[in-house]
Structures are given as structure tokens and as C-alpha cells.
N, C-alpha and C positions, 0 to 999 in steps of 0.2 A: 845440696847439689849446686852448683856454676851456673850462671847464667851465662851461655854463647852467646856472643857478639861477632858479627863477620863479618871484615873488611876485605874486601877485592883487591887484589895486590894493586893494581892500574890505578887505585884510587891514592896511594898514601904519598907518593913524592910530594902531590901538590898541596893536595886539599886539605890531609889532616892527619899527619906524622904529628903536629907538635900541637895536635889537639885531643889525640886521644888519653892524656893523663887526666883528663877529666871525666873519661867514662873509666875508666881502669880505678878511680879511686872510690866507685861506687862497691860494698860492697857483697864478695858473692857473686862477683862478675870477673869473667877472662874473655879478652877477647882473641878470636883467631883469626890467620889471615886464609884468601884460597885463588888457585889460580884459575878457577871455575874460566873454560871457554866455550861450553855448550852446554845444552839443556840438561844431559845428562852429569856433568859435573857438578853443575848448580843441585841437580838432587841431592847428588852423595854430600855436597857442603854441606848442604842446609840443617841435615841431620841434627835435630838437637839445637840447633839455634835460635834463639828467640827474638832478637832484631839482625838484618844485616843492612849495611849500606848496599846500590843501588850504581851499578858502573852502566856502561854505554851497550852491554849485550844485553837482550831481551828477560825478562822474567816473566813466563808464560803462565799460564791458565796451570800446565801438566807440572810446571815448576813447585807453583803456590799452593794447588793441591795436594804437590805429594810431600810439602813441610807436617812435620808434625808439631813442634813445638812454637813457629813462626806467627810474630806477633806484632809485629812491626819493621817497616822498610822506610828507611832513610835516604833521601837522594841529596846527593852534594851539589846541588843545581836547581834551579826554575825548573825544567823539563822534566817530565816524566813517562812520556811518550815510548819509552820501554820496557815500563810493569803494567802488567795487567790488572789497572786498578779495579775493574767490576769482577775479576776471580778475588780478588786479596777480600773487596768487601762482601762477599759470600764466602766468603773463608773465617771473615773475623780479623782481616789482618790490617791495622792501620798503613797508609800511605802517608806519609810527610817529605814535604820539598823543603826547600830555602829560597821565600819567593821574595824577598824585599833588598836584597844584598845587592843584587848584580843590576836592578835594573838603572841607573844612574850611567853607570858604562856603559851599557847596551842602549841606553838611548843616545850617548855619544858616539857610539861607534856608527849608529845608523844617520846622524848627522854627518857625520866625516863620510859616509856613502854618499848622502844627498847632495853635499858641498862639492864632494870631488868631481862626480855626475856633472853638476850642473854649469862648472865650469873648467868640466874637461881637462882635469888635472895630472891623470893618467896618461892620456895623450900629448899632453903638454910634455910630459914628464921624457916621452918616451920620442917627439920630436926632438929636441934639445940634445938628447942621448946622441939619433943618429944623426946629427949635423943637419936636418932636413928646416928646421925653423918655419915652422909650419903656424900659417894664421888662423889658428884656432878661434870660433865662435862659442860662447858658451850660454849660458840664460840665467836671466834674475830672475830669483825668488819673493823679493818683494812684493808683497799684496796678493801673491800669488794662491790658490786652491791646496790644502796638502790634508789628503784624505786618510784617515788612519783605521784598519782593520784592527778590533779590538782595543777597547780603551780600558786598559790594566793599567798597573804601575809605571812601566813603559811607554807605553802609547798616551798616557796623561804626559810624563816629561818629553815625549817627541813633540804632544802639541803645545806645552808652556812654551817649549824652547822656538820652535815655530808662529807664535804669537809673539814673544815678545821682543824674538831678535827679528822677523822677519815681517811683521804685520799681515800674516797669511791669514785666513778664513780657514778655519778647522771646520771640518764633516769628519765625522764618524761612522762606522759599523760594529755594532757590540750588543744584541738582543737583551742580552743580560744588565745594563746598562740603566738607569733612568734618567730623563732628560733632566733633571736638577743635578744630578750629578757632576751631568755632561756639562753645562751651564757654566760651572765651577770652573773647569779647565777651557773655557773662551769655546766652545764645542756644539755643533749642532750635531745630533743623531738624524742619521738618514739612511737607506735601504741599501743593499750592496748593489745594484745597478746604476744607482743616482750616486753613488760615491765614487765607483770608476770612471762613470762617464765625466763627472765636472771636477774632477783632483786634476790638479798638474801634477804633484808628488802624488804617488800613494806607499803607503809605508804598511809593513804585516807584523803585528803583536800578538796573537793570539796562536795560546797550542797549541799542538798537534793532535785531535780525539780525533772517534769517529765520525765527529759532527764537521771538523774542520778539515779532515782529508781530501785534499781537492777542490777545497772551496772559491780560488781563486782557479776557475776552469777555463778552457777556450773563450769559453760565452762572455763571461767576467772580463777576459782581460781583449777581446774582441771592442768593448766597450770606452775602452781610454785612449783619447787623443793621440796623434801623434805624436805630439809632445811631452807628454808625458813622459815622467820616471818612475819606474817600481823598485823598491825596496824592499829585502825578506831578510830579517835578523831575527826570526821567529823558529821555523821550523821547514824543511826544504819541501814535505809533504803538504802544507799549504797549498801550496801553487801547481798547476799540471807544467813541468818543465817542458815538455817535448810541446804542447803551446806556447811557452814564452819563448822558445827559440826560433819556432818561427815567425811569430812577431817581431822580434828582436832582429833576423834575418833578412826579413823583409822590410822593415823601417815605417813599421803599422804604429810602433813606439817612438820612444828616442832612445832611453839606456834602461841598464835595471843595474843597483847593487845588491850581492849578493852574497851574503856570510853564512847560506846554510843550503841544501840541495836534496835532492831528493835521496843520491845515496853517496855517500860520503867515507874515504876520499874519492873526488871527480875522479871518472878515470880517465885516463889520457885520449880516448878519442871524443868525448863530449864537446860537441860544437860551440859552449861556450868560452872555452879556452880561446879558440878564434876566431871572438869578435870583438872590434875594436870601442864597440859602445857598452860594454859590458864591463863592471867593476869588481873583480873577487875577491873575496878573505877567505880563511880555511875554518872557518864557525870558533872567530875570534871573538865576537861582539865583547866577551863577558870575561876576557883574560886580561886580567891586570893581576900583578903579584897581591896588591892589598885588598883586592877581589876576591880572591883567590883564598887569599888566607881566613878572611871572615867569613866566607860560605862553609869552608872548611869547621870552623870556631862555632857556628852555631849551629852546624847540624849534629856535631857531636855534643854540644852543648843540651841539645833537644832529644836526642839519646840516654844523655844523662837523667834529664827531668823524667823522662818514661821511667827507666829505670829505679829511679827513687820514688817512684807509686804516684809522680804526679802527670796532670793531664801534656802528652806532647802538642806541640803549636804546628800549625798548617798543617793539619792532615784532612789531603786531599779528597778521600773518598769519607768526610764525614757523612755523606748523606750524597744519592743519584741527581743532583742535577746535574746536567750536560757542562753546562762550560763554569762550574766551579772552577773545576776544569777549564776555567775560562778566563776574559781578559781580564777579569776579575783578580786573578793570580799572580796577573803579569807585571 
């Protein structure tokens, strides 16, 4: 009998049209594609399936449940903040990301957020436009506090790159974390109250679980300077938005960039479209074509290995701790 393999049609332009000849040559396997857009569709895929990849609509509890054959879920990304990883692992069913690929980009891309912030690049950009030539202030970062939530893969290159081009004092927030670790990447670990209050940057790396829904709340971001900048190339449910805008609003802050939101796409009456200290991307951090194509390359690649009866790599729900799941990941 065929082993099912299921790929999401949304998934194959980018990620891994020219990577699936490596699980196709495994044999005893077909793979199929589906255009699963609700829960109920994702049932009738699943049928019979025993890995599928892992697109951007939800896989539920009632989803992972009601697979019979399902054995493993692939995500073509860091995130995985839409499987239900604690049903899959009362299921038996492996979770695996692609945690090591993108974070290089994604910690550039949260630099070209801090940089442009910090010196008003945007606004510059957009005086110039309408003939206004406007005498823009902006702020050094040198020597300056840049506090990072979660020190994963990510949040380690946000703080090398902030140590070494900028000679900032790195604080940390990552429970998960030890302080020799920390140590390594120029790093002090400190509590999330004493990290918002003394950052002038604070930058967010860490996923989206139940542990981190909201973690950066009124109270948290109540806490940072006026001067300050916030950053989220993490996950948009980290942060209470409807908090930061009125921070943002009222100039409790200074700016925040912003490549991910609470629901995505913004929709057009979100007051952060207009306002002028606010920097947005569309949850680019981690789009680059050679990005792109390697997330692609090795999570099929990692498909493959199951497949052929050996152990797959990053699978997320080997075991309940919380933030495995955690910056750990990142």
C-alpha cells in the first residue's frame, strides 16, 4: 500500500516544487496535493495520510484527531503556532519546523526595522517625496540598552549584531535560557519588568504558545521609556496591539517596527497604518528567494529521512516543555 504524503497547494510555488523529487524517490510513497480551506476539508485530505506539510490555516485538536493514518506534520517555517502541537502529541503524531534556515534574515530584517526607526528613514523618505524637506531628528544607538525577548537563534544574531556593530549592553528575557549561555552572546538575563524598563531597543523572538500569548501586555509595555523602540518579527500575538497603539498614540513610546500582527492581513481601518512613528512590513522578515528555497530543501529533505525509517530532526513536540517551543527554537 502507498504511503500519502500531503502537500497544501499554497505551499509549492515557493517553498518546495523543486524539492519534492526527494521524497517522491523514496520508495512506496505518492504524494498528493489539497486545497483544504477549513477544518472540514483538512479532514476529508487527511484521510489516509501519513505525513503532510503544514500551510498558514489552523490544524486543530478535531483536525489531528480525526486523522487516522497521520504521523507526522512538516512546517516549511520557524512557526508553528497553527498545529496543535499538545493534540498531535496525544495523538502520536510528530511535529517538525525548519528552525535554523531563516533566522540570519530575520535577524537582518529586524535590524533594517531598528535602523530605519532610529533614524527616521521612513519619514525621511517620505519628506523628500512631498517636497516638505523636513529637519528630521533621529537617535544613536551606540552604547545604547537593546533588550531582547527570547534568546533563540534569532535573538542570539539580533544581540551579536548589536554588540558588535553598535557596543550596546544586551538584557535578555528567556526563562528557558542559562546564564552561561547568555554569557556567550555578550548577554545578561534579566526578568521581563527590568528588561522593558531599561532597553532603549526592545526586539521580540520568541513564539507564539500559550505561554507567550500576550506576553508583552499593557503592564510590560506601560514600563518602557519614552524613548524607546519596539520591535516584533516574532509573532503578532506576542504583544496586546490595541496597547501598543495607544502607547504609540500618545507618545508614551517613540516608534515600534512591525513585520507581524495580531491578524494578518492588517485590515484597512487599523490605526497603525496612520501613524507616522510606526514602521511596517507584511511578515517579510524571512523572504528571501535563497531563504526560501532552503526551508523548502530541508524540510522535504526531513520528510524524506522519516520516511526511510530514520529519526526526523526538530521535532517540536518531543517532549511538554513550554517553550521548546521556545527561544530555544528560534
Amino acid at each position: 500500500m502507498e504511503r500519502l504524503v500531503l502537500v497544501p497547494m499554497t505551499n509549492v510555488p515557493f517553498h518546495l516544487e523543486s524539492s519534492l523529487k526527494m521524497i517522491e524517490e523514496v520508495p512506496g510513497v505518492k504524494i498528493i496535493f489539497s486545497n483544504a480551506k477549513n477544518e472540514g476539508d483538512w479532514i476529508e485530505s487527511l484521510k489516509g495520510v501519513e505525513v503532510t506539510f503544514a500551510k498558514g490555516s489552523p490544524l486543530t485538536r478535531r483536525i489531528i484527531d480525526s486523522s487516522d493514518k497521520l504521523r507526522l506534520i512538516q512546517t516549511v517555517s520557524v512557526g508553528f503556532n497553527q498545529i496543535d502541537v499538545d493534540a498531535a502529541l496525544r495523538k502520536g503524531v510528530m511535529v517538525c519546523n525548519v528552525p535554523e534556515v531563516m533566522s540570519e534574515t530575520v535577524a537582518q530584517h529586524t535590524w533594517a526595522l531598528i535602523l530605519a526607526l532610529s533614524k527616521e528613514i521612513a519619514q525621511g523618505d517620505r519628506s523628500v517625496r512631498s517636497g516638505a524637506w523636513s529637519r528630521l531628528m533621529g537617535i544613536d544607538l551606540w552604547g545604547k540598552v537593546l533588550g531582547i525577548v527570547g534568546l533563540g537563534r534569532i535573538g542570539r544574531r539580533v544581540a551579536l549584531k548589536g554588540k558588535h556593530a553598535f557596543d550596546m549592553k544586551i538584557l535578555a528575557y528567556d526563562p528557558y535560557v542559562d546564564t552561561e549561555t547568555a554569557q556567550t552572546y555578550f548577554t545578561e538575563l534579566v526578568d521581563l519588568p527590568t528588561l522593558m524598563s531599561k532597553s532603549d531597543v526592545v526586539s521580540i523572538h520568541c513564539p507564539l504558545t500559550r505561554e507567550t500569548r500576550g506576553l508583552i501586555g499593557e503592564k510590560e509595555l506601560s514600563l518602557m521609556k519614552e524613548t524607546t523602540l519596539l520591535i516584533n518579527t516574532a509573532r503578532g500575538g506576542v504583544v496586546d496591539e490595541k496597547a501598543l497603539i495607544h502607547l504609540l498614540q500618545s507618545k508614551k513610546i517613540r516608534g515600534a517596527g512591525l513585520d507581524v500582527f495580531e491578524e494578518e492581513p492588517v485590515k484597512p481601518d487599523n490605526s497603525l497604518l496612520k501613524m507616522n512613528n510606526v514602521i511596517l512590513t507584511p511578515h517579510i522578515a524571512s523572504s528571501t528567494v535563497a531563504t526560501f528555497n532552503e526551508t523548502g530543501r530541508r524540510a522535504c529533505e526531513n520528510v524524506a529521512r522519516y520516511l526511510r525509517g530514520e529519526p526526523p530532526k526538530w521535532q517540536i513536540n518531543l517532549n511538554s516543555t513550554p517553550w521548546i517551543r521556545s527561544g530555544m527554537l528560534l
